[in-house]
C-alpha positions in Angstrom: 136.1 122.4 102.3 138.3 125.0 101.6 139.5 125.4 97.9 142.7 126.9 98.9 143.7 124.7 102.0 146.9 122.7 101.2 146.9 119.0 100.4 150.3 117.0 102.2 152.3 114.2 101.2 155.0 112.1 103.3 157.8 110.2 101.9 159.4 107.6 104.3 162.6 109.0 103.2 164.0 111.9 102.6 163.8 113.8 99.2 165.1 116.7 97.4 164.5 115.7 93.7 160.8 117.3 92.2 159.7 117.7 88.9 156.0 118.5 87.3 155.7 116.0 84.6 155.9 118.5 81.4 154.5 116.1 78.6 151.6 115.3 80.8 149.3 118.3 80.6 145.6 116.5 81.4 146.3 115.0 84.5 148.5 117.3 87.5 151.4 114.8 88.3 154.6 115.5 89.7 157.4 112.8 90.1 159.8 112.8 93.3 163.2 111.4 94.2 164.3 109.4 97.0 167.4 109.8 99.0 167.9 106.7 101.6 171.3 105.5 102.4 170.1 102.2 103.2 166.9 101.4 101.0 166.6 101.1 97.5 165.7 104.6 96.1 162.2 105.4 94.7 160.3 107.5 92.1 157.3 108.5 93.3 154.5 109.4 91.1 152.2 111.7 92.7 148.6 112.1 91.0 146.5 115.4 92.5 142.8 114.6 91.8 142.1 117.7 91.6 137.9 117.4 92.2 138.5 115.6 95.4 141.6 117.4 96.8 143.3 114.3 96.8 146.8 112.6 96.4 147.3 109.5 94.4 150.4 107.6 94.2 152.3 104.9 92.7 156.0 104.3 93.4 158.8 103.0 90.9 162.2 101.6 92.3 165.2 103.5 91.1 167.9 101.2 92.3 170.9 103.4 91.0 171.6 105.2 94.4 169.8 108.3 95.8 168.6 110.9 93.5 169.8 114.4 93.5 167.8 115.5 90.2 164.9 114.6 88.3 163.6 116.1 85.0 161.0 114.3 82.9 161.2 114.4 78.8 159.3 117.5 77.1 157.2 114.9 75.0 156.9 111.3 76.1 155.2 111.3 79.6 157.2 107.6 80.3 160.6 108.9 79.9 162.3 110.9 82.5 166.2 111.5 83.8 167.9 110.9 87.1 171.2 112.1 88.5 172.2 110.1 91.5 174.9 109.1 93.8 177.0 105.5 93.3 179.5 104.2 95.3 182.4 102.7 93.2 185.6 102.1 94.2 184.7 103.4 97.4 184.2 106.9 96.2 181.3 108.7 95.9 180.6 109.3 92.0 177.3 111.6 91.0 176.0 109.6 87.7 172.7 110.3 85.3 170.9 108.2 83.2 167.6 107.9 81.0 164.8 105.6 82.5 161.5 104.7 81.5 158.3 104.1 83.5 157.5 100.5 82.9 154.0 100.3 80.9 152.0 98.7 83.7 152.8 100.9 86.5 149.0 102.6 85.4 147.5 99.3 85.2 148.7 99.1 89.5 147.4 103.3 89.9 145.5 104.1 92.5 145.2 99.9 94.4 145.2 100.5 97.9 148.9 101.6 99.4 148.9 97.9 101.0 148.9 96.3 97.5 151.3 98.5 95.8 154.1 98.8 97.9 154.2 94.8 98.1 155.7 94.5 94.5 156.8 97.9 93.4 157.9 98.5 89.7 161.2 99.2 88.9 162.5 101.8 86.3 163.6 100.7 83.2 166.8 101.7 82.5 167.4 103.6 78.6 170.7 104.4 78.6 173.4 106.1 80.8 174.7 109.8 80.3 178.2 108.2 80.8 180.1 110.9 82.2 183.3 109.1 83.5 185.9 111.5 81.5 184.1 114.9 82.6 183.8 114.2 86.6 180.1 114.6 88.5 176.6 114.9 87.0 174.9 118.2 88.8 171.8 118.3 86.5 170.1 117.1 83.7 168.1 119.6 81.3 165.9 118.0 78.2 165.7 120.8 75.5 162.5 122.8 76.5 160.3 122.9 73.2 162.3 119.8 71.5 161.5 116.3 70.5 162.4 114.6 73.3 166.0 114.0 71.5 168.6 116.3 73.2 169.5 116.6 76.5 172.1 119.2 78.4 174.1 117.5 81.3 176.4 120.1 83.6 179.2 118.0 84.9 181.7 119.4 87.3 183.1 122.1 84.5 181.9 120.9 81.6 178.3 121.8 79.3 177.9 118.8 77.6 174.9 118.4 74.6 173.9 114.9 74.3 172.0 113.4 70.9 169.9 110.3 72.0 169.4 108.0 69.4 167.5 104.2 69.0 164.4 105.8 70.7 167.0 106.5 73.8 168.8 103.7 74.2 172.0 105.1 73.3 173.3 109.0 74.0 175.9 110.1 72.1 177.8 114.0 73.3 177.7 116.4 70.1 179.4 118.8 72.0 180.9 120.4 74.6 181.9 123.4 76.8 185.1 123.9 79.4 184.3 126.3 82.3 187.7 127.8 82.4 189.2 130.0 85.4 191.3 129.8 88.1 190.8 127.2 91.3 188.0 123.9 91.3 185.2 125.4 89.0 181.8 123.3 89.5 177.8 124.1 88.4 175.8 124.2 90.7 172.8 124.6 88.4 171.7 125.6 84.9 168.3 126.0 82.8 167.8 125.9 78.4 166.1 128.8 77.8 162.9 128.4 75.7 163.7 131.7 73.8 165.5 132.1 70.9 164.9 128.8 69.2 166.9 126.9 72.1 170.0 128.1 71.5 170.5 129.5 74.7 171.3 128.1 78.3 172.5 129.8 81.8 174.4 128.1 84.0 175.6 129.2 87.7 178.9 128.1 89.1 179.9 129.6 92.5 178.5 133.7 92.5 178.4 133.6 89.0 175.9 133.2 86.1 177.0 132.4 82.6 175.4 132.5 79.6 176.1 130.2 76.4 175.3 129.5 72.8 174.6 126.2 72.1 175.4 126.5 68.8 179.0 127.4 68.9 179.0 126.5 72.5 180.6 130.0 73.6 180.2 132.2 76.5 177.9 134.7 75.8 177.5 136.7 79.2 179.0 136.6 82.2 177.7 137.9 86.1 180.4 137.8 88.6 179.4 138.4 92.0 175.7 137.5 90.7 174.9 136.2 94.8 177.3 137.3 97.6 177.8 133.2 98.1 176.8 130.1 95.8 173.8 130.4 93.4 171.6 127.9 93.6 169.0 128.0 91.1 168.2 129.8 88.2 164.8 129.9 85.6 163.6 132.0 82.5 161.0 134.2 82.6 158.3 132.2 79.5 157.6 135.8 78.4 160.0 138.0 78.0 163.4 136.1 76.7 165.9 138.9 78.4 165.0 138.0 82.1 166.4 135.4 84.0 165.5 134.9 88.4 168.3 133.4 90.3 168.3 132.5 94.1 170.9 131.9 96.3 172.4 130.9 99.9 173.2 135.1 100.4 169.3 134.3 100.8 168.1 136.7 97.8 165.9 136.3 94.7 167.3 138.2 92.0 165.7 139.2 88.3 168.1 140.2 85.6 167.5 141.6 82.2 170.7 139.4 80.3 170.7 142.2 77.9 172.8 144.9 80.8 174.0 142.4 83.8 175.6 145.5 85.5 173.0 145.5 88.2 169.6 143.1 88.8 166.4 144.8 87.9 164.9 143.6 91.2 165.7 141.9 94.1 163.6 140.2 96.7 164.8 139.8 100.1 162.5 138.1 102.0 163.9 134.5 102.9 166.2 134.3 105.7 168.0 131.5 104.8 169.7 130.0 101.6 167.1 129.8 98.8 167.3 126.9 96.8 164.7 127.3 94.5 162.9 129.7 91.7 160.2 129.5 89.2 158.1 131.1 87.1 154.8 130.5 86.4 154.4 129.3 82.6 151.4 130.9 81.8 151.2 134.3 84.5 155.0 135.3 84.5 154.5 137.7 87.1 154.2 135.0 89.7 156.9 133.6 91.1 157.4 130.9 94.1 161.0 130.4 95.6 161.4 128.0 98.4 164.3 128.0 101.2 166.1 126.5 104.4 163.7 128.6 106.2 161.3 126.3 105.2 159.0 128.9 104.0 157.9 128.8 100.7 157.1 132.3 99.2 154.8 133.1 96.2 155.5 137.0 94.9 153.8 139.0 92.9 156.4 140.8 90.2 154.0 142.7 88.4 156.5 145.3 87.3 158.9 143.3 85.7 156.6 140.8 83.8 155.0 140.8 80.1 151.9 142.5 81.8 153.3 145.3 84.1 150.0 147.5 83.7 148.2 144.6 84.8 144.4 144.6 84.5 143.9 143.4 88.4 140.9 145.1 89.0 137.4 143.9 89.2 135.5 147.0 87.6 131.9 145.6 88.5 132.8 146.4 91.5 133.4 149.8 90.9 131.6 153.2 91.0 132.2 155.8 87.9 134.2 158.6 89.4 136.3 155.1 90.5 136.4 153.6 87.1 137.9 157.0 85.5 140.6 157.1 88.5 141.1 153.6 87.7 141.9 154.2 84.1 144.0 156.3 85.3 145.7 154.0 87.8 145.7 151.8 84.9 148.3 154.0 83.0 150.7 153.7 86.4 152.8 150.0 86.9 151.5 147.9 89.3 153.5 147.6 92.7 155.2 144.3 93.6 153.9 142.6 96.5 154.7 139.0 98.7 151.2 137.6 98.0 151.2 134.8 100.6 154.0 132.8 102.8 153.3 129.1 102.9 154.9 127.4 106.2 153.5 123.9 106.0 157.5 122.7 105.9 159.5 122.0 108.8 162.3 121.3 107.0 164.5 123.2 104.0 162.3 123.1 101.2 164.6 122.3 98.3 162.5 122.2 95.4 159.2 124.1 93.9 157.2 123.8 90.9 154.2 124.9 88.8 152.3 122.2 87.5 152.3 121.8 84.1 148.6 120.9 84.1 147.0 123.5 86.4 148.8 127.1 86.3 147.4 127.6 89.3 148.7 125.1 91.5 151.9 124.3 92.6 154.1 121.9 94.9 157.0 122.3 97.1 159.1 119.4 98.9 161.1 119.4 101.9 164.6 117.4 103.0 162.1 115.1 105.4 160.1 113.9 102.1 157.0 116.0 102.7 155.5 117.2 99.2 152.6 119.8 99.7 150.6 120.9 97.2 148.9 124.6 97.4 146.7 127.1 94.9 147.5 130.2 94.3 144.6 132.3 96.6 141.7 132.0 94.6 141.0 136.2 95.2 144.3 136.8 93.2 143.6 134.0 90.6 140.1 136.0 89.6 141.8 139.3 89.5 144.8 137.6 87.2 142.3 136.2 84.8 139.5 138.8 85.1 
């Protein structure tokens, strides 16, 4: 069998919500959101046995109302955060809440699909993110290298920093931030930076990218005209705490040092269609996978612009010496950027991909019609990575 052939998952219903479970790092699991209009909504929790190249899942009701975001606690592996869609008063209101996996849904892992989806589990709810005074929930972030206790929610114009107390049952807001301007200023997305003790978060609203102290909760940088239309996503390089990617529906990737936001340091154009999506890998920063509404998802090699940009991607047994002395010298030159492969097993926009938090080599993507495929990066680039 081939070790780099994808694996593929379908949902019944659509999806756009995916997260790699962060506290778990032994087993490769990533949780996905449902979106039916008519069903209750599910988690699903999707297992990769990794050995056998194959998908195990279990599946949680989330009755809330379908999910637009999922992000799962830094620490405890049963706690996690939705932000979903109810319908009150007839209008459509974008809530988030803190849920935890009920402590049997193991005990039911890996029964035969039949048995499972008989009597599915349902999500115990923790406490809501009650948002009523600061309009709709766009994202949840947990605080990236915290204890589980403090949470970011971006609603509509407001950076809110929530304190959850009574082992999260109740969230209390400790403070807040007003996007101010001119006309109906929403986020769109936002990422805590791991860098600088957590004291930093970027947040996009329309072509722009902000950056804010937590602390004092104060702008600290600002990119107009970041994207020629909506930003869509945005993630910290692990490595190197200046550099931020961001993607957006002009259908570019774009890397900026935070440090001199006059001009990106490098932009990738090779989606054609909005991208939705960007992350780094956590443990080889110069890989990067962005996924789109071309239903393509791309994996790039940013050699240039990462914590190793002399690289040492060169097997030298396989070298002569008159090669290995103009290698050293080739080793004194940057490395070039490159698209290392195109992945087209979507048919549909791919709205979301992540790294596993398990396996830095592996990766999922998931597409609007609730297919989740999970792909390697190419084993030949993995060797010369590590080697």
């Amino acid at each position: 069998m081939e070790d780099d052939a994808p694996v593929i998952y379908g949902l019944e219903f659509q999806a756009r919500a995916l997260t790699a479970q962060t506290a778990e790092t032994d087993a490769i699991r990533f949780l996905v959101g449902t979106q039916s209009l008519k069903f209750d909504n599910q988690i699903h929790i999707i297992d990769f046995d990794d050995e056998n190249n194959i998908i195990n899942k279990n599946v949680l009701l989330h009755q809330a109302g379908e999910i637009w975001h999922i992000s799962g606690s830094p620490v405890d592996k049963s706690v996690l955060t939705t932000c979903y869609n109810k319908t009150s008063d007839s209008k459509v209101v974008a809530c988030a809440a803190v849920w935890r996996m009920p402590a049997e849904w193991e005990s039911g892992a890996h029964e035969s699909p039949d048995d499972s989806s008989n009597n599915p589990q349902t999500l115990e709810l923790l406490c809501h993110l009650d948002n009523t005074a600061h309009g709709n929930m766009a994202c949840v972030l947990w605080e990236p290298m915290g204890d589980g206790k403090k949470l970011i929610s971006l609603t509509d114009n407001h950076v809110l920093l929530w304190d959850l107390q009574e082992s999260s049952s109740t969230a209390a807001i400790s403070s807040s931030a007003t996007l101010e301007g001119k006309g109906q200023l929403k986020f769109t997305s936002g990422k805590w930076s791991p860098h600088h003790n957590c004291t930093q978060l970027a947040t996009a609203n329309d072509t722009a990218i902000r950056g804010w102290d937590i602390r004092s909760m104060s702008q600290i940088y600002c990119i107009e005209n970041a994207h020629g239309q909506l930003v869509r996503d945005l993630d910290f390089n692990p490595n190197k705490q200046y550099y931020l990617a961001s993607c957006g529906d002009d259908c570019k990737v774009k890397f900026w040092d935070v440090r001199n936001i006059g001009e990106p340091v490098k932009t990738l154009e090779e989606h054609s269609h909005w991208v939705w999506s960007v992350r780094y890998n956590h443990s080889h920063d110069q890989l990067v996978l962005t996924g789109s509404s071309d239903s393509r998802v791309i994996l790039s090699n940013m050699v240039s612009i990462s914590s190793e940009p002399f690289g040492h991607l060169v097997d030298e047994d396989d070298l002569s010496d008159t090669e290995e002395n103009n290698q050293e010298e080739k080793c004194k030159e940057p490395l070039q950027d490159s698209i290392i492969a195109t992945y087209e097993e979507h048919e549909d926009s791919v709205y979301a991909v992540e790294w596993s938090s398990a396996d830095p080599w592996l990766f999922a993507s998931l597409s609007y019609d609730g297919r989740l495929v999970i792909n390697r990066v190419p084993r030949a680039l993995k060797y010369r990575i590590l080697l």
